[in-house]
C-alpha positions in Angstrom: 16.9 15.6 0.1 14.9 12.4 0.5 12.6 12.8 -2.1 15.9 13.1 -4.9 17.3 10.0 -2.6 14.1 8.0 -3.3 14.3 9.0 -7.2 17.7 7.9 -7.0 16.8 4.7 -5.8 13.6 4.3 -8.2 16.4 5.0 -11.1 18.8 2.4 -9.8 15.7 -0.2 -9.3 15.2 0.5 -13.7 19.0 -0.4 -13.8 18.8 -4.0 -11.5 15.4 -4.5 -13.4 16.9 -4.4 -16.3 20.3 -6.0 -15.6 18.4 -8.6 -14.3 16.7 -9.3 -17.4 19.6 -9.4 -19.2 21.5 -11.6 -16.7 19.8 -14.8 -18.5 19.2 -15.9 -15.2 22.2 -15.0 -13.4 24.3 -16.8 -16.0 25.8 -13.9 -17.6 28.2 -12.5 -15.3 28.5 -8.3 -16.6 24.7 -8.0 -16.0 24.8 -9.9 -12.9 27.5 -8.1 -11.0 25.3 -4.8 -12.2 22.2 -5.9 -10.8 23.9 -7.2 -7.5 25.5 -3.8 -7.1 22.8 -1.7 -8.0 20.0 -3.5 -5.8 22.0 -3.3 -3.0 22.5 0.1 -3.3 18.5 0.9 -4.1 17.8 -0.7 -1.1 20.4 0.8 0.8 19.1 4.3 -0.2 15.5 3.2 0.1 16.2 2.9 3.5 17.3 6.3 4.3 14.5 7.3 2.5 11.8 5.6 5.0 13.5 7.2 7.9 11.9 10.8 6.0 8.6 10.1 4.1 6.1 7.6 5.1 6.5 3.6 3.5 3.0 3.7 2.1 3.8 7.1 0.0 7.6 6.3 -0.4 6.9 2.5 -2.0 4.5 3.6 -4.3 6.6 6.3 -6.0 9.6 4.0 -5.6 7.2 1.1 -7.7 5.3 3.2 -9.4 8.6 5.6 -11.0 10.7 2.6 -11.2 8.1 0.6 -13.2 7.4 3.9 -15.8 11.6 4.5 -16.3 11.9 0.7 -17.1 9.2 0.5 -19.5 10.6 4.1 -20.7 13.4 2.2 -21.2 12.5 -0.8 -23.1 10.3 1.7 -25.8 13.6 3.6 -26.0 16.0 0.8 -26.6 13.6 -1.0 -29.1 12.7 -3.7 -26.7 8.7 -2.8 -26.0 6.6 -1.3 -28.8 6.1 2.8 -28.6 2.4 2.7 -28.1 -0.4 5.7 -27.7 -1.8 3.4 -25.2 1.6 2.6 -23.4 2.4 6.4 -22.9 -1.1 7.2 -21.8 -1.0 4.5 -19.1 2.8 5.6 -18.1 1.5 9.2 -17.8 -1.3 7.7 -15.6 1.5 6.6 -13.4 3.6 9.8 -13.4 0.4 11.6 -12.8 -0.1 9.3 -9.7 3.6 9.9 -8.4 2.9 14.0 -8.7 -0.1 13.3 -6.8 1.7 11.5 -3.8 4.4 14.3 -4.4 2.4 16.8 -3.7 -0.6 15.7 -1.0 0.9 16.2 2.1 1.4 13.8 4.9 -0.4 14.3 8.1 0.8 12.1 11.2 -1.7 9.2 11.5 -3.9 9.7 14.5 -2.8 8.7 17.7 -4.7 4.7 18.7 -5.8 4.8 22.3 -4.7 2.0 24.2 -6.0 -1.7 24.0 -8.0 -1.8 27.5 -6.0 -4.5 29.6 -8.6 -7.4 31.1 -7.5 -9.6 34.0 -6.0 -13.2 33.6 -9.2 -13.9 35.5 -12.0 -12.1 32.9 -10.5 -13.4 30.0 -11.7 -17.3 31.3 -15.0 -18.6 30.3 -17.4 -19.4 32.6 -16.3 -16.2 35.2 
């Protein structure tokens, strides 16, 4: 369930991007209510998400999807040139997300202690 939460999210984040855009700098007010809305609630969902898959693996599939739907998006809509290069670099980033997708997380080891030194050790000269 998290994983389709945190494409939600990286969805939503290609909405506010582009509302945000189009907002002309929060003077327009149709694009600015739908970026306010809809970074709220990609955040919101975000959240949930880093309570299920680890933040360095969930934020780069957030970035990294968000980034390929709204370029995706601008080719579509006429905005950004359709290049051969342009789709071989999104794939590159897909690819990546699969990668993350699929390599599986193990627990970080656990860090022994920091050793605890007197008030008195810690002074120079003895």
């Amino acid at each position: 369930m998290a994983w389709l939460v945190l494409f939600v999210s990286a969805a939503l984040e290609t909405v506010w991007a582009t509302a945000l855009g189009a907002s002309d700098g929060f003077s327009q007010p149709g694009p600015t209510a739908v970026f306010a809305v809809t970074i709220v609630v990609s955040l919101v969902a975000f959240g949930y998400v880093l309570r299920h898959i680890p933040i360095s693996t969930a934020y780069a599939v957030w970035t990294g999807t968000g980034a390929a739907l709204t370029v995706l998006w601008g080719m579509a809509t006429g905005a950004e040139p359709v290049t051969v290069l342009r789709l071989l670099f999104i794939a590159g980033i897909v690819g990546c997300v699969v990668g993350l997708k699929l390599v599986p997380a193990r627990p970080a080891p656990a860090r022994p202690a920091p050793a605890r030194t007197s008030h008195a050790d810690s002074r120079v000269g003895g």
